[in-house]
C-alpha positions as CSV (number, residue, x, y, z in Angstrom):
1,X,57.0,-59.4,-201.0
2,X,56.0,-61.2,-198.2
3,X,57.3,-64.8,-199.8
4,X,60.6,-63.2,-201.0
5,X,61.0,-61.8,-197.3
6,X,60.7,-65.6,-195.9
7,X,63.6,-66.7,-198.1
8,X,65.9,-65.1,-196.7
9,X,69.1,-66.7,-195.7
10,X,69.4,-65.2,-192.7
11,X,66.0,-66.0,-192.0
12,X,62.8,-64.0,-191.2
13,X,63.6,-61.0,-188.9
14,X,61.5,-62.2,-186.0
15,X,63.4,-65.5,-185.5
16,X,66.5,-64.0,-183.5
17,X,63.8,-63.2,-180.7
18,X,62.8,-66.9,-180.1
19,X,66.0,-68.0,-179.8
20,X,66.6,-65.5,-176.8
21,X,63.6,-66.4,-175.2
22,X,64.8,-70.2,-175.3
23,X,68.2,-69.1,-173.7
24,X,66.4,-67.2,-170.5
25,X,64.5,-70.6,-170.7
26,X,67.3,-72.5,-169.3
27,X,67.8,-73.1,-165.8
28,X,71.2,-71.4,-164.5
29,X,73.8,-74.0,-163.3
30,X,76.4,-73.0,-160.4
31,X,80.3,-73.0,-162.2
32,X,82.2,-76.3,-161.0
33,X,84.9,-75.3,-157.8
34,X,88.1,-74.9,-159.1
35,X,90.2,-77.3,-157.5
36,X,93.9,-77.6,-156.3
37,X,95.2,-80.8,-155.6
38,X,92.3,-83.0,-153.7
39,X,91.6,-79.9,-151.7
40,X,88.7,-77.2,-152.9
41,X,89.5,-73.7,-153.2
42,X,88.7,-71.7,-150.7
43,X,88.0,-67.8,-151.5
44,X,87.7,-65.6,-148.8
45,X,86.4,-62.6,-148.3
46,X,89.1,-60.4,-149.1
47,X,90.4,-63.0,-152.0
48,X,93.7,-64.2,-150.7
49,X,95.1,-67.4,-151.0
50,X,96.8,-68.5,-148.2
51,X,100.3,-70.9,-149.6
52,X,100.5,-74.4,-147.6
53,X,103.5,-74.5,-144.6
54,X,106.2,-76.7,-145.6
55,X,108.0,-78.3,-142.5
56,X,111.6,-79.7,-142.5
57,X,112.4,-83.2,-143.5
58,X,114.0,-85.8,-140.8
59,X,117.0,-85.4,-143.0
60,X,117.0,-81.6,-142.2
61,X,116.7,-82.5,-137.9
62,X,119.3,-84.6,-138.4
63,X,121.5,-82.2,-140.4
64,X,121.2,-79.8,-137.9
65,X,121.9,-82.1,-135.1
66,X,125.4,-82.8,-136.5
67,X,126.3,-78.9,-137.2
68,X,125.2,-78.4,-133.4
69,X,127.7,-81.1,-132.4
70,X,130.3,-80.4,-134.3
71,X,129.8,-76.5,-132.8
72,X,130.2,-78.0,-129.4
73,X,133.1,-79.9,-130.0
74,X,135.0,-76.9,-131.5
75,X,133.7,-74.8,-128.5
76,X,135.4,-77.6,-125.8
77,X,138.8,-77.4,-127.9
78,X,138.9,-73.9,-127.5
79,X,138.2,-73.8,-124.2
80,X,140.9,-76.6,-123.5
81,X,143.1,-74.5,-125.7
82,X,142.7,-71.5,-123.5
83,X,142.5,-73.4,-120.5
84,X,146.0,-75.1,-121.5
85,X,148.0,-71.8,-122.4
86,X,147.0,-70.7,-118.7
87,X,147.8,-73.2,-116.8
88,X,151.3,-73.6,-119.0
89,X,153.3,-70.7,-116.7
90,X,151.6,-72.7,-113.2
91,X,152.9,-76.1,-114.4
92,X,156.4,-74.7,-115.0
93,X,156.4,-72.7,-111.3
94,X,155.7,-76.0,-109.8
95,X,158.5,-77.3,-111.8
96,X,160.7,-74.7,-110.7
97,X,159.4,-75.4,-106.7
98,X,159.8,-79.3,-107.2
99,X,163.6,-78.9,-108.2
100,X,164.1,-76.5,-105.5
101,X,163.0,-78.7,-103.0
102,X,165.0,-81.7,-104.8
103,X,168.0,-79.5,-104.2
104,X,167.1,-78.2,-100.6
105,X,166.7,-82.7,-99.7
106,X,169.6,-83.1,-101.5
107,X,170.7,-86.8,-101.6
108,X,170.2,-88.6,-98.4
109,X,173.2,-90.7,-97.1
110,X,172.1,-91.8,-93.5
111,X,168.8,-93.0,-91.7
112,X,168.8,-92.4,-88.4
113,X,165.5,-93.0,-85.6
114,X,164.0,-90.2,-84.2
115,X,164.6,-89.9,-80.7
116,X,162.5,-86.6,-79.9
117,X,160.7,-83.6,-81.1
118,X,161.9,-80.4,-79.4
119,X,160.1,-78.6,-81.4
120,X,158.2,-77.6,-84.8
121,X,162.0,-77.0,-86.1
122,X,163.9,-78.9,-84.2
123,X,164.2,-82.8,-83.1
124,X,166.7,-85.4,-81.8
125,X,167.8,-87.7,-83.5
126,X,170.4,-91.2,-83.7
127,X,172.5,-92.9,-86.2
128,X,173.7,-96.4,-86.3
129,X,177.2,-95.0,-85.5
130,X,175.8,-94.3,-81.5
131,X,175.9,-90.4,-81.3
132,X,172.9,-87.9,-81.2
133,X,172.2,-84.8,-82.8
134,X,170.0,-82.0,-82.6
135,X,169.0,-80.9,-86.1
136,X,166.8,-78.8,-88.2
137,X,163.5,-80.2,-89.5
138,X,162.8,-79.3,-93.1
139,X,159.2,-77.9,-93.6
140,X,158.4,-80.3,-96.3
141,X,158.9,-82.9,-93.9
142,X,154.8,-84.0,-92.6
143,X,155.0,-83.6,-88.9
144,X,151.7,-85.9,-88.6
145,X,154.2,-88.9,-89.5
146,X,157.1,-88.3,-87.2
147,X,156.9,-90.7,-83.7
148,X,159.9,-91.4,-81.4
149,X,161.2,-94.4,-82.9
150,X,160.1,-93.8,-86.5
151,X,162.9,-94.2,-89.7
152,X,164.4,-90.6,-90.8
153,X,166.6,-89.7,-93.8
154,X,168.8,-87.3,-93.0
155,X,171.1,-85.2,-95.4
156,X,174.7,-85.9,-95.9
157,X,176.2,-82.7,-95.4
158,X,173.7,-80.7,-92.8
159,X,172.3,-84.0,-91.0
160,X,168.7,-82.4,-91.4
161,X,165.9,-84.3,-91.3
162,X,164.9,-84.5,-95.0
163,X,162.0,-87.2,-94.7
164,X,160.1,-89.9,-92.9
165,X,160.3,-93.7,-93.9
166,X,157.4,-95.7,-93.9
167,X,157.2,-99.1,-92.9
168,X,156.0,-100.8,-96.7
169,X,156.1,-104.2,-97.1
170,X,158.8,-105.8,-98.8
171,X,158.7,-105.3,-102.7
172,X,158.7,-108.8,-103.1
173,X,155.5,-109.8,-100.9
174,X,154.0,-107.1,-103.0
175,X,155.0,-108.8,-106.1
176,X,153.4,-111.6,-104.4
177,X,150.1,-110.4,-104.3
178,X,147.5,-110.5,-107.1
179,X,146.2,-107.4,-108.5
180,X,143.9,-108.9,-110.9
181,X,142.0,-112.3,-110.2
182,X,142.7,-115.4,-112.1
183,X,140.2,-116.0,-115.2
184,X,139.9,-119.8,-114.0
185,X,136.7,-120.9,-112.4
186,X,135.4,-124.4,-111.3
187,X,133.7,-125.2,-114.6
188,X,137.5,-125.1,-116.0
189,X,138.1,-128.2,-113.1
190,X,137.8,-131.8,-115.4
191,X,136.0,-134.0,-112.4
192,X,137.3,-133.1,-109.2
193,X,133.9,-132.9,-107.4
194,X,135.0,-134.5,-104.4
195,X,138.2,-132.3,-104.0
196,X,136.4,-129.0,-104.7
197,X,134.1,-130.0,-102.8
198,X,136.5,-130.1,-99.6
199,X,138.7,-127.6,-100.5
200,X,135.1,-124.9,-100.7
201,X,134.5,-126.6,-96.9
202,X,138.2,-125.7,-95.5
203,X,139.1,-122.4,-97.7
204,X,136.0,-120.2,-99.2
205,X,132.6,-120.9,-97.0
206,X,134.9,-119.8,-93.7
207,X,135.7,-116.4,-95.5
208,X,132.1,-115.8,-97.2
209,X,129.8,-117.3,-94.4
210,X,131.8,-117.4,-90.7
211,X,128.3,-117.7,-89.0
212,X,128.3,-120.9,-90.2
213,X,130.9,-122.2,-87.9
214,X,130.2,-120.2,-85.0
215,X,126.5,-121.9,-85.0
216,X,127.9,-125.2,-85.1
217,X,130.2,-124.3,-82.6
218,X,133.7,-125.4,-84.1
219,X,136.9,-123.6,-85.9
220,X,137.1,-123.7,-89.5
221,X,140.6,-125.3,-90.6
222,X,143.6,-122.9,-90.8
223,X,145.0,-124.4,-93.8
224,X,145.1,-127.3,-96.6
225,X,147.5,-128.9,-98.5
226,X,146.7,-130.4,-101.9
227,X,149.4,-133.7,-102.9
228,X,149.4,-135.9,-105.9
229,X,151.0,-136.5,-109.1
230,X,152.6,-133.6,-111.2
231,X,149.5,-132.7,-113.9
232,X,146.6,-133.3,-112.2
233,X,144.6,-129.9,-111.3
234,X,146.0,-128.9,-108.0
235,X,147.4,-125.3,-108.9
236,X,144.4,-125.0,-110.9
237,X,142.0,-125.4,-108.2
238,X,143.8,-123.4,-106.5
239,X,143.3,-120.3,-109.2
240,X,139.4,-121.0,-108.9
241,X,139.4,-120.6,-105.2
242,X,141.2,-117.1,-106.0
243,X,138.5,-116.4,-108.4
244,X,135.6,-117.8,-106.9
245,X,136.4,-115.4,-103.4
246,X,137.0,-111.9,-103.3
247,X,140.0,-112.2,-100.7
248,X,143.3,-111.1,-101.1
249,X,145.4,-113.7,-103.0
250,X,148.9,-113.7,-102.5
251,X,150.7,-116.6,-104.1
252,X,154.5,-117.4,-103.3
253,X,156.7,-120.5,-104.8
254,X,158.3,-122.0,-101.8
255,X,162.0,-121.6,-103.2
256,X,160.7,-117.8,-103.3
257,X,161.5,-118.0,-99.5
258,X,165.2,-119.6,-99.6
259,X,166.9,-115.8,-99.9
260,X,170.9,-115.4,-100.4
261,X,171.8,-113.8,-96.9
262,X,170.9,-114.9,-93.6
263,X,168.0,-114.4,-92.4
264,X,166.2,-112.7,-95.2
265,X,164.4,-115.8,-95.6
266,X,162.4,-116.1,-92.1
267,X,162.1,-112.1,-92.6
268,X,160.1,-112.9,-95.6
269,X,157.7,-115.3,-94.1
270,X,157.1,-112.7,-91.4
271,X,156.4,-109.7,-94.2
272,X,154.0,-112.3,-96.3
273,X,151.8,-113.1,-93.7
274,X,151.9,-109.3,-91.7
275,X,150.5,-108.4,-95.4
276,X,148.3,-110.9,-95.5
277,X,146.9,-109.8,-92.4
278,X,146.7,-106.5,-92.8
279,X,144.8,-107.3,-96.4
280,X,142.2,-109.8,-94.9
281,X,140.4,-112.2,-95.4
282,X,143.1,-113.4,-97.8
283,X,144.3,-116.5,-98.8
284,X,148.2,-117.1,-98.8
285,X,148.7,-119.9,-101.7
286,X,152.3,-121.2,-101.0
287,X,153.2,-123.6,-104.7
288,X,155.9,-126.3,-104.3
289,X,156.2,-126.2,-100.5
290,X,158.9,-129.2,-100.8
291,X,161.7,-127.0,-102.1
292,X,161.2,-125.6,-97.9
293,X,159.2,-127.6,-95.7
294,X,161.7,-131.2,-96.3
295,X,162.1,-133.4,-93.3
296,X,164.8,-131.8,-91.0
297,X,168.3,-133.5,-90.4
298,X,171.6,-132.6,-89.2
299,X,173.9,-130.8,-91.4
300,X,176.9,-128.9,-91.1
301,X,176.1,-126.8,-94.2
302,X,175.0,-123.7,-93.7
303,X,172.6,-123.5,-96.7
304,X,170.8,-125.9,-95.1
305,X,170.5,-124.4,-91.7
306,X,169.2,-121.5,-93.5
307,X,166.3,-123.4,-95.1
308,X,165.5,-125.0,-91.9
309,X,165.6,-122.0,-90.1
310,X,163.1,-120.7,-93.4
311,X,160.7,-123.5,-92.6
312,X,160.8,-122.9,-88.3
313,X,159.4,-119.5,-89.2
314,X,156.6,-120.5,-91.5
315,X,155.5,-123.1,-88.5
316,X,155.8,-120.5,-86.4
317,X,153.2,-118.4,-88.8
318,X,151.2,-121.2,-89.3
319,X,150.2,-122.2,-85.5
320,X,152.1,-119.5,-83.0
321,X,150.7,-117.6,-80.3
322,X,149.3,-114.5,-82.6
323,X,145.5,-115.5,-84.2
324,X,145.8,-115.2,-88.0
325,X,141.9,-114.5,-88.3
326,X,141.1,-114.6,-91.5
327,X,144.1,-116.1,-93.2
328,X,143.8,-119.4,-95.0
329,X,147.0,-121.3,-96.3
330,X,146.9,-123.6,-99.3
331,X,149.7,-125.5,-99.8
332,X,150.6,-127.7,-102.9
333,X,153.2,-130.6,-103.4
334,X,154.0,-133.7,-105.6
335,X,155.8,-135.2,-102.6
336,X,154.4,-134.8,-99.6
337,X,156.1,-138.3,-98.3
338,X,159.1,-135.7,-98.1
339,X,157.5,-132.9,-95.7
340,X,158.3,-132.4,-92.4
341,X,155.8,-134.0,-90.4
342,X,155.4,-130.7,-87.9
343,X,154.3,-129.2,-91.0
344,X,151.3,-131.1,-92.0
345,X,150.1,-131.9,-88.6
346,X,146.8,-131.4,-87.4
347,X,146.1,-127.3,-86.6
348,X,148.5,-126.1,-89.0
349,X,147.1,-127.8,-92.1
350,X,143.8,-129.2,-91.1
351,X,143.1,-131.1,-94.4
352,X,144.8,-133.0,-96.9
353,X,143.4,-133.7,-100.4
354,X,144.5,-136.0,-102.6
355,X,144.6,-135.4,-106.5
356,X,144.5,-138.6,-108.4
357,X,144.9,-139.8,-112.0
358,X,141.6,-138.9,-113.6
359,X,139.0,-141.9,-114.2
360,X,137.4,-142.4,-117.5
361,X,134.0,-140.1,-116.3
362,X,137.0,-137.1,-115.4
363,X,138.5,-138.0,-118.9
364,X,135.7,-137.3,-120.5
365,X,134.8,-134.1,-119.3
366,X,138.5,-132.7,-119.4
367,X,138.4,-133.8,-123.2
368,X,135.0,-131.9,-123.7
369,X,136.7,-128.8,-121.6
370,X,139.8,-128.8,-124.1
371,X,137.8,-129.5,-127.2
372,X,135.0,-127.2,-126.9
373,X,136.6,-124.2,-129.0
374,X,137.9,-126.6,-131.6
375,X,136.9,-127.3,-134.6
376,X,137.2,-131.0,-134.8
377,X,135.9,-133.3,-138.4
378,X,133.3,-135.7,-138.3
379,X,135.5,-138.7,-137.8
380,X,136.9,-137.6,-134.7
381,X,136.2,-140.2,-131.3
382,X,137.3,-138.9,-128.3
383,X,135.9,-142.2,-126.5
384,X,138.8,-143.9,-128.3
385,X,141.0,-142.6,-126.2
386,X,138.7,-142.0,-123.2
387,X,138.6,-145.3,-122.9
388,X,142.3,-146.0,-123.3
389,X,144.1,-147.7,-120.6
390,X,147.2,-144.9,-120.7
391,X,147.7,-143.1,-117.4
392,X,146.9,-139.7,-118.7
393,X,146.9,-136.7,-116.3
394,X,144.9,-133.7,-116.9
395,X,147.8,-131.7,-118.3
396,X,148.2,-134.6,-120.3
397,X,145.2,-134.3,-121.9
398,X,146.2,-130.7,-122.4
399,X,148.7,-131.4,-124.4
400,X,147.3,-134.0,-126.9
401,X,144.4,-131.7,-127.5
402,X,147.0,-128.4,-128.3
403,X,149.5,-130.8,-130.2
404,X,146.3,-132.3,-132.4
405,X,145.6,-128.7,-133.2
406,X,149.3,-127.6,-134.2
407,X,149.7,-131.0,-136.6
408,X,146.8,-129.5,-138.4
409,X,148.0,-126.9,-138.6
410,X,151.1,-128.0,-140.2
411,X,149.4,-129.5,-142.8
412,X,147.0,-126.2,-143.6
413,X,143.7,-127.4,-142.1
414,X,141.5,-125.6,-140.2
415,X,139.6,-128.7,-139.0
416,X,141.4,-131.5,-136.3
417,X,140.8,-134.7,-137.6
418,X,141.5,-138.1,-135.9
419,X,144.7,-138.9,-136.9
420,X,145.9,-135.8,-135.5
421,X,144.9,-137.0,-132.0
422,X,146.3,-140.4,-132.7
423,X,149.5,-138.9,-133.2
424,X,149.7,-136.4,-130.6
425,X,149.0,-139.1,-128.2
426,X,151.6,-140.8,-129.0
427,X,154.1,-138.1,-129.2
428,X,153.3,-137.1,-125.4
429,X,153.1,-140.4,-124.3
430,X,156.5,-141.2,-125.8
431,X,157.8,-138.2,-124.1
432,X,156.5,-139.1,-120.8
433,X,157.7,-142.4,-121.0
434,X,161.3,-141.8,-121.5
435,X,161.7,-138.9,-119.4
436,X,161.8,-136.3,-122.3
437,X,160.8,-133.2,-121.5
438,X,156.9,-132.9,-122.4
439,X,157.1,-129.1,-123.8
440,X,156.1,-128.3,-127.2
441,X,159.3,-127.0,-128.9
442,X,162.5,-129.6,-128.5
């Protein structure tokens, strides 16, 4: 019984025991942390699991950003919006005041001078016809401006004073003056060094540094006059001064002061420098001064008297018995053999500068000034025609440097070889030679 117990296939009834005791045998192992990501699970004590804060993206700041922006702009062109429906009915009521004052001033036909003020309403005044008249003041009219003596318009039917003239300038001295400075500098001046040199001595250091002179104890020079050959620099030193100083430039071309009726040309000298003046330091550049200042001789024309009457007046300006101050005149010819020699005289133009041909050294470095924007081939030598013996003024060397450019042009290029200087050399030369006019279109 026993032996048929043992051969059982499940196996002997006391086996199941041992093989709990081996299991409570075992040594009890801690469960491995469940884990989420590379961080381990935390478990708290009441078992919640907290979720991980997500923040926004740059593109999300940005985003935002914009709407807020765009919400700003809306909110101004509402408000301008508003703003422009109410202020709509004010703009037409001062319409509506403007024309009623336009028809109250009516359309002045006399000036008259105001003799005297009787009262807030009431003045004095004359015509060019001789009589007086005591008339109504408008009460537009600004009573701070009205003196005895002053310009009044008056109105054609009623003879009320309707407004008060100022004393302006002439329009033409202010088209004279220069509202905006020249872009020319003394880097743009080929050579020259000698001439700038004076002309910073007589013109710019006595309107930037004044001490100077008073410490050495003499007076800076009222004026210079730059002479020499047509071409060679002298208005464009003159544009560097301009730019160089922060004075009032006012520049005038002398047959600018030969006027039609008579005596509108000395009046114009007077009104150019009273501007300048009033607007100093300035500098009063006067281009071409032969066409006024020419030696004076009898003449029984009356043109001529005119001009010479012109050119009394500028003496006058240039060494009378009123100080200028701070005024400087430069004055620019091609023939100053042909001045009058009370013009050029010492203490009315204290310096003359002469403006020759340039050298080979000024060639140079007015070919390098013209040629440094362009785009010029390999085979290009400028000494070739540094070194030429050709009287070439500066202007001339304008021109061969803008015709080179335009003959490559022509043929499609966008690089100046040396044929085209060759060519435009010759084509200026052969213009200056026989007495063809050197401009660019013929």
């Amino acid at each position: 019984m026993g032996n048929a117990q043992s051969g059982f296939p499940g196996g002997p009834p006391g086996g199941g025991k041992d093989k709990k005791k081996d299991k409570e045998k075992k040594t009890w192992q801690p469960p491995l942390p469940t884990t989420i990501g590379q961080r381990k699970k935390k478990k708290g004590g009441d078992g919640i699991v907290k979720l991980p804060k997500v923040y926004p993206t740059t593109r999300c700041n940005l985003k935002l950003l914009k709407l807020k922006r765009i919400n700003d702009y809306l909110l101004m062109e509402e408000e301008f919006v508003q703003n422009q429906q109410l202020l709509k009915p004010q703009e037409e009521k001062t319409q509506e005041e403007r024309q009623r004052v336009e028809e109250m001033r009516g359309s002045p036909m006399t000036v008259g001078s105001l003799e005297e003020v009787i009262d807030d309403n009431h003045v004095i005044v004359s015509t060019s016809t001789g009589p007086e008249y005591y008339v109504n003041l408008l009460s537009f009219v600004d009573k701070d401006q009205l003196e005895p003596g002053c310009s009044v318009l008056m109105h054609n039917k009623t003879m009320a004073v309707i407004g008060v003239l100022q004393d302006d300038a002439d329009p033409m001295v202010s088209v004279m003056k220069l509202e905006k400075a020249p872009t020319e500098s003394y880097a743009d001046v080929g050579g020259l060094e000698q001439q700038i040199q004076e002309i910073k001595e007589a013109v710019e250091l006595p309107l930037t540094h004044p001490e100077l002179y008073e410490e050495m104890g003499i007076k800076p020079p009222k004026g210079v006059i730059l002479y020499g050959v047509p071409g060679t620099g002298k208005t464009l030193l003159a544009k560097a001064v301009a730019n160089q100083t922060s004075a009032t430039f006012l520049r005038v071309v002398g047959s600018e002061l030969i006027q039609k009726y008579l005596g509108d040309g000395p009046k114009l000298v007077r009104e150019l420098f009273r501007v300048a003046e009033e607007n100093s330091p300035s500098i009063v550049f006067i281009d071409e001064i032969d066409a006024v200042g020419t030696k004076r001789y009898d003449s029984n024309s009356g043109g001529e008297k005119e001009i010479q009457r012109t050119m009394l007046e500028l003496l006058n300006q240039l060494d009378g018995f009123d100080s200028r101050g701070d005024v400087k005149v430069i004055m620019a010819t091609n023939k100053i053999e042909s001045l009058d020699p009370a013009l050029i005289r010492p203490g009315r133009i204290d310096r003359k500068i002469e403006f020759p041909l340039p050298d080979v050294k000024t060639k140079r470095h007015i070919f390098g000034i013209h040629t440094s924007r362009m785009t010029l081939s390999d085979d290009v030598d400028l000494e070739e025609f540094v070194m030429s013996k050709d009287d070439l003024s500066g202007a001339d060397i304008k021109a061969i440097c803008t015709e080179s450019g335009l003959l490559a042009l022509r043929e499609r290029r966008m690089k100046v070889c040396n044929d085209d200087f060759k060519k435009a050399r010759e084509k200026v030369l052969y213009r200056k030679t026989e007495g063809t006019p050197e401009g660019l279109y013929l």
